[in-house]
N, C-alpha and C positions, 0 to 999 in steps of 0.2 A: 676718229674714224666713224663715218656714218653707220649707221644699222639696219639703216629701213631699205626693204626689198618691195617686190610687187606681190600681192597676196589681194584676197578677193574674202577671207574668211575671217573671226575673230579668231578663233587658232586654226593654227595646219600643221600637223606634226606627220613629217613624211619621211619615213622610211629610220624610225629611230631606234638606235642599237645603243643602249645601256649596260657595261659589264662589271661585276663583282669580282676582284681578289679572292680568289679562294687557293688552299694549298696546289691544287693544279696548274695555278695562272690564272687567267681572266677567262671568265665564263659571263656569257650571255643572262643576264635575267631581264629584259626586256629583248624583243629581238625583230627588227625591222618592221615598227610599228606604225602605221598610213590612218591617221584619222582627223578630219577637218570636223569644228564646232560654226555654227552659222550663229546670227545674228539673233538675241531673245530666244536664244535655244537650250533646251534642258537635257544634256546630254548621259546617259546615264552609261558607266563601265561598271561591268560584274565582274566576277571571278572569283572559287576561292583564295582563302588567306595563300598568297606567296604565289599569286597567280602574276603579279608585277602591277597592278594599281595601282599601290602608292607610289612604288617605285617610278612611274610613268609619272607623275603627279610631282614631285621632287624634280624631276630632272627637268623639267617645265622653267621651274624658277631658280634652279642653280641650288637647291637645296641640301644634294648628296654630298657625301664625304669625300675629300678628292683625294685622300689618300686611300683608299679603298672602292673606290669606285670609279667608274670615265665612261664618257659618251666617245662610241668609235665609230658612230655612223650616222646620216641621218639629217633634220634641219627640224627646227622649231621657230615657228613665226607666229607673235601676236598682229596681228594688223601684218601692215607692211613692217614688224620689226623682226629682225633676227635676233632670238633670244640664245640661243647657243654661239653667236657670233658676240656676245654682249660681255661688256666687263665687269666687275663688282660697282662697280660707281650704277652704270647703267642699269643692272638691274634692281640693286636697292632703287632708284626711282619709280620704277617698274612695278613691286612687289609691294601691296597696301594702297596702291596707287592705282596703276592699271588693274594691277590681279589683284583680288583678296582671298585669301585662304581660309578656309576653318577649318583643324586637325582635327583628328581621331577626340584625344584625350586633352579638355581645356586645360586642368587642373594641371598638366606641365607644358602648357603652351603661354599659360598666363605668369606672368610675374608676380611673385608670394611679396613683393617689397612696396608694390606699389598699389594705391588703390585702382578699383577697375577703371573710373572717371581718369585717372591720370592717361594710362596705357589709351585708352580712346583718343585722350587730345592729343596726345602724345604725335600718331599717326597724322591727326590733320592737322599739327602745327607744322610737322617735317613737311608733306606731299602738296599742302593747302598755303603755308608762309601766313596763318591765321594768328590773331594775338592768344596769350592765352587764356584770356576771357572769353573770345568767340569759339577757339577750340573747345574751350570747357563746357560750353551751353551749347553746341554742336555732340560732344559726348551725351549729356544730358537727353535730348532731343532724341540720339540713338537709342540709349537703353528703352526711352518710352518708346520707343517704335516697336520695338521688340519685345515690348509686352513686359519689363520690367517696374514692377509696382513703386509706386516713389522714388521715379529713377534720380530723384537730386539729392536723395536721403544717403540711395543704395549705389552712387555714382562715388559715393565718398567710403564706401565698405570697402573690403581687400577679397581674393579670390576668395579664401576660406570659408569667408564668409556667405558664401553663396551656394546653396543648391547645386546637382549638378546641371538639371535643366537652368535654373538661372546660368552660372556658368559656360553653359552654348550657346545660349540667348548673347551675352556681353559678346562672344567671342563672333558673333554673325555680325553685332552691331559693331566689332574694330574692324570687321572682314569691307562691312559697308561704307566705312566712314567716310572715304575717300569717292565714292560713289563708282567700282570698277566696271571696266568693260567683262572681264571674266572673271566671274565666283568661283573656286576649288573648293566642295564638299566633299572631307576625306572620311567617309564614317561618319556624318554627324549626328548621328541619333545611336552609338556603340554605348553602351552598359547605362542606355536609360531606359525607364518602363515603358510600355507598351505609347501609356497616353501620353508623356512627353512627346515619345516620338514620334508620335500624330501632329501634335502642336508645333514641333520644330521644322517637319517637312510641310505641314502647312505655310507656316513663316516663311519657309526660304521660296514657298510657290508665288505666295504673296508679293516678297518686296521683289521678285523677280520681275513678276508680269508689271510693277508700276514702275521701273525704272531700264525694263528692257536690255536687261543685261544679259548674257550668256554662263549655263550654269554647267559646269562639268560633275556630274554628283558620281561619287566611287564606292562602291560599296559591294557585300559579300549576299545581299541579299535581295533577289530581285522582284520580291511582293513592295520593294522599297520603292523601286525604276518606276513599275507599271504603274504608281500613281500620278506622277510629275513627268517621266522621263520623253521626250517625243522621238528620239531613237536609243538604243540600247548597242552596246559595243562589249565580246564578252571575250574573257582573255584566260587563256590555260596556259601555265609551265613558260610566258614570258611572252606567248604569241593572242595576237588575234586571231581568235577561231571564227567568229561571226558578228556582223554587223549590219543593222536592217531598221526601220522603224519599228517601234515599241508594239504596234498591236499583231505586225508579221511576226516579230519571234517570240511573242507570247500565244500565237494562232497557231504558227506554222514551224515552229526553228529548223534549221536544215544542219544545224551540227548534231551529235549525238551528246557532247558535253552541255549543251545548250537545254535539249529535252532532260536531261540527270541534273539540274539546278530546277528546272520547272515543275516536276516532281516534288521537289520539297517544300511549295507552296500551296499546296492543295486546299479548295475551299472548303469549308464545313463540310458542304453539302454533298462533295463529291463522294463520286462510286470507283474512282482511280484508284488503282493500289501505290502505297508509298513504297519507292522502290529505291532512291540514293542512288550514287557513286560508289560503288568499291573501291579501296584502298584509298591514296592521297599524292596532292598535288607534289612531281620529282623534285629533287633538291637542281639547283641551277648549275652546279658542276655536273650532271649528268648530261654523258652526250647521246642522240637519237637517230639513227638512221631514216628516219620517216617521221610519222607523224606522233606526232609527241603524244597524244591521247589512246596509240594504239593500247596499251596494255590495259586499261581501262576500258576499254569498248567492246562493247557485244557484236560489235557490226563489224570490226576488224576486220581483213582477208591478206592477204600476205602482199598483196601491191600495195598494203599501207606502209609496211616498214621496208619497202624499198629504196623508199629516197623522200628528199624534201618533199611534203606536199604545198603549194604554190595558194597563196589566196585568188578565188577565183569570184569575178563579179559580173551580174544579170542582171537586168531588169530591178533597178536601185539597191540589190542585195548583196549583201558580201559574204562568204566562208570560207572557209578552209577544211573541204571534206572532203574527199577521191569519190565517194559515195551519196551525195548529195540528190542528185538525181534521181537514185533509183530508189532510195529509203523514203518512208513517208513515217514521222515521227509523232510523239504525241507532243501536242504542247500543253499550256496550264489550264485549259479548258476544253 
């Protein structure tokens, strides 16, 4: 069965409903989610933890657990291909190949059995049909791209052996091996220091712009977006609340959960008072009459919790806010 549809985008994920098994039955944690990535594009999604990021980020590649999970709406296309119309044959082709990933946490993405050098060729012997002599000096070749020092010494080490920054370093260069149309960075600078994580999102800015690949970067923190990101996509409780270019909802954001994330990156210098989010993001078996952030917002009014509120879009911008219009928020500056 063919796969490939008409499409105009490197991804286009329209209208996706991803649900969890919970004791109630099946609850929404992703929920009819519309967002296209372009071509050498750095697409940055926030939200906090259990906002549905990775969740969104999985269901991409077939990654979730089918016995606890299922997509029940919606389409995902890399190119012309239908990835949710794809079989396991198809999208193992797909995955390392097309896509590259890099997880949250290397150290249980990487295999403790094998050296790092093996897992590298490993990918461009399956995707590439390379010997394993060119696979291996293709491995090689990677690690030294990505800044690993004596990458033919430390191609022959095992995970442990490695730093954690080394570590995400290897795991960018198995993510590139294959040289994909779209990068998946899920967190990749989570539980390292300050200057790794400078180094590492320099990296992925880097081999971005020389091979013009498109980057979906996911993460909790958005001082992370506004350095790489060229639009921003921000997600509460499973939904799309706002999506805009990077320097409008860092200038301007028109959600109110949008301004309560911006808050928390205040520059040295600022005169802004740090103010957060109250409480935390709902569990995904909770049902809502309205808008899922009402309980949370200061701007509430009771035509929030009256029904769905609808994403609504203007002049290249997207939200989902009843109020949008008439509030004027602060952004990170």
């Amino acid at each position: 069965m063919s796969i490939d549809l008409p499409g105009q985008h490197v991804l286009d994920i329209s209208h996706l409903t991803v649900e969890f098994r919970t004791g109630s039955g099946w609850s929404p944690a992703v929920r009819d989610l519309s967002l296209t990535i372009g071509r050498n594009e750095v697409f940055g999604l926030v939200g906090e933890s259990g906002s549905g990021k990775s969740v969104s980020a999985m269901s991409i590649l077939g990654l979730l657990p089918r016995r606890s999970t299922r997509i029940s709406g919606g389409h995902v296309r890399l190119g012309k291909t239908d990835l949710l119309g794809a079989t396991s044959k198809q999208l193992d082709q797909v995955r390392g190949s097309r896509v590259g990933m890099i997880f949250q946490e290397p150290m249980t993405s990487l295999n403790p059995a094998y050296t790092i050098g093996e897992q590298i060729a490993e990918s461009v012997r399956r995707h590439r049909g390379a010997t394993r002599r060119d696979a291996w000096d293709r491995a090689v070749s990677l690690l030294s791209r990505v800044g690993i020092p004596t990458a033919a010494r430390n191609a022959e080490r095992y995970p442990h052996h490695f730093s954690g920054g080394m570590r995400q370093r290897a795991m960018i260069a198995m993510a590139l091996a294959c040289e994909p149309e779209l990068l998946i960075a899920d967190e990749p600078t989570t539980a390292l220091d300050v200057t790794v994580q400078a180094l590492i999102l320099d990296l992925i800015a880097e081999l971005q712009a020389e091979s013009d690949m498109s980057v979906l970067l996911i993460t909790h923190d958005l001082a992370v977006v506004s350095e790489v990101a060229d639009r921003v996509g921000v997600m509460y409780a499973g939904e799309l609340v706002e999506l805009a270019p990077t320097a409008d909802v860092f200038n301007a954001p028109q959600h109110p959960y949008t301004s309560g994330l911006l808050s928390s990156i205040l520059a040295l210098d600022s005169t802004r008072e740090f103010a957060g989010i109250p409480g935390s993001v709902p569990s995904v078996d909770r049902e809502f009459p309205g808008c899922r952030f009402a309980d949370r917002c200061d701007f509430a009014t009771d035509a929030c919790t009256e029904g769905p509120v609808a994403l609504r879009r203007s002049a290249g911008r997207t939200h989902r806010c009843l109020r949008a219009d008439e509030l004027v928020l602060e952004g990170a500056r």
